[in-house]
C-alpha positions, -999 to 999 in steps of 0.1 A, spaced: -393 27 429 -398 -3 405 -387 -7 371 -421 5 351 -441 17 377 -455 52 366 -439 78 394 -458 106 404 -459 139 385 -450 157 423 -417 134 423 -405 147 391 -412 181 399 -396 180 432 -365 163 413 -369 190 386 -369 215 412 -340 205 434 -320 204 404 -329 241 392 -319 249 422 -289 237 425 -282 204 436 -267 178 412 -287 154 394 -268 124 417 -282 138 447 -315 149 436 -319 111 424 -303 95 458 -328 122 483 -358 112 460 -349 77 456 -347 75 420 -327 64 393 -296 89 386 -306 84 350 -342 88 355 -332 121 370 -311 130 347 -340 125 314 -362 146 339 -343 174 344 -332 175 309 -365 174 296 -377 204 271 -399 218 294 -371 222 317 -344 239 291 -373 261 286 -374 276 322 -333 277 321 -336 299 292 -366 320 302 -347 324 339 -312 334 316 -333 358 295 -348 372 331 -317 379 347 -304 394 309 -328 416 309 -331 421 350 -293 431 345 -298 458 317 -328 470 332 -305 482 361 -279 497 337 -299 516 319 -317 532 351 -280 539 362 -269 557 334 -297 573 331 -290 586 367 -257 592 358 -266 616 327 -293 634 347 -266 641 370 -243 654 348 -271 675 334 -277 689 368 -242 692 372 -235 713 343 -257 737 357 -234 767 376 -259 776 397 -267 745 415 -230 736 418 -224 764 437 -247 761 462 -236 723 469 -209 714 486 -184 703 462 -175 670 482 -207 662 484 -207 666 443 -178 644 442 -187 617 462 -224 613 446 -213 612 411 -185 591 424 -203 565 439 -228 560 408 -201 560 383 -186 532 401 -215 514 402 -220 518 367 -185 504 354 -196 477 377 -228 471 361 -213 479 325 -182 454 332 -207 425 344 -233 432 315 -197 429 293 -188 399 306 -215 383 299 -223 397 260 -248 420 264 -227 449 251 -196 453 232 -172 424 228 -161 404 260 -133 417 280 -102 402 281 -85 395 313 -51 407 321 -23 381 322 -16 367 361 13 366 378 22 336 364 19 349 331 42 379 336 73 378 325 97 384 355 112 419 361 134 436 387 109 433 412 111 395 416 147 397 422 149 383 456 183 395 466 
């Protein structure tokens, strides 16, 4: 478009939304045939860091929803599995496997949730193999 011609409020939004979804400001300006910078002010705008935050916040809170409905599973099931009587009348594998299964999830969940500062302090990443000093192992006689 020209130089200080008014562009429609749809082509912003359509810019806007390309970019929230994923595509990079250079080609959200090229498919809409606008200015790279022009797309760039848009899509920077306030209102735009607004939804960013409110979609972070979402997924935050989407994310620790889910972990505390899993551990709350998971202590219900240790509840029910402290109880003698309905242990023994399961099959212990069975047991095993359910609690298994939702634990894993859980340190799944919990590890993500970590990662991410929602609870306790990040986690550190091993060192690679890079990193690791060489041992016996690497010998390649």
């Amino acid at each position: 478009m020209t130089r200080g011609v008014a562009h429609p409020q749809e082509l912003r939004a359509q810019v806007v939304a390309a970019v929230l979804a994923g595509t990079t400001v250079a080609e959200a300006a090229r498919q809409f045939g606008v200015s790279k910078s022009l797309a760039s002010e848009w899509s920077q705008s306030a209102e735009v860091r607004t939804i960013r935050t409110e979609k972070m916040v979402s997924d935050a809170e989407l994310i620790m929803g889910y972990f505390r409905a899993a551990l709350r599973a998971m202590i219900a099931q240790a509840e029910l599995f402290a109880d003698d009587d309905y242990c023994r009348r399961q099959d212990a594998d069975k047991l095993a496997l359910a609690h298994g299964i939702l634990g894993t999830k859980l340190a799944g969940i919990a590890e993500t949730a970590q990662s991410l500062g929602l609870i306790g302090p990040p986690l550190e990443l091993p060192a690679g193999p890079a990193d690791a000093a060489p041992g016996a192992a690497d010998d390649d006689r």
